[in-house]
C-alpha positions in Angstrom: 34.7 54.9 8.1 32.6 52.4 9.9 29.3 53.0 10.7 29.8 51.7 14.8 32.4 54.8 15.1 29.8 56.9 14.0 27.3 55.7 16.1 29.6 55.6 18.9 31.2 59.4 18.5 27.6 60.2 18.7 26.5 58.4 22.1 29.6 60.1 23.3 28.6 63.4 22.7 25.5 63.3 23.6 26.7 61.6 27.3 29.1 64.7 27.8 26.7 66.9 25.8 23.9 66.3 28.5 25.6 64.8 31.6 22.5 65.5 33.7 20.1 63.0 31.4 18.1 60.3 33.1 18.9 56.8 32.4 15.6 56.8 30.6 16.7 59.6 28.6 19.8 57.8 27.6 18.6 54.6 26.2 15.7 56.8 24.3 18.9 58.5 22.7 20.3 55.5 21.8 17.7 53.6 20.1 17.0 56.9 17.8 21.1 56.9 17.4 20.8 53.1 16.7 18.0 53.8 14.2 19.4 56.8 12.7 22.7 54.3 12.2 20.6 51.6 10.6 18.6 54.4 7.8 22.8 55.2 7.4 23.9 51.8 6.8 21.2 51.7 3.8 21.4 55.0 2.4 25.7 54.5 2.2 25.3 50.7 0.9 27.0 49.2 3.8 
């Protein structure tokens, strides 16, 4: 399965998860995501 999916499954749920976030609070989300995504990519060997 492709990392991106992943990453992007999760941006998803967290933007319906928490509809009333700031902006702020959304890009915050998606570096950590985007992070998390990157330790992922090294820990699988992608």
């Amino acid at each position: 399965m492709n990392i991106f999916v992943i990453w992007l499954v999760m941006i998803i749920a967290w933007n319906f998860g928490y509809p009333e976030a700031s902006p702020f609070e959304d890009v915050i989300v998606a570096i950590i995501l985007s992070l998390f995504n990157i330790g992922l990519k090294k820990f699988l060997k992608f």
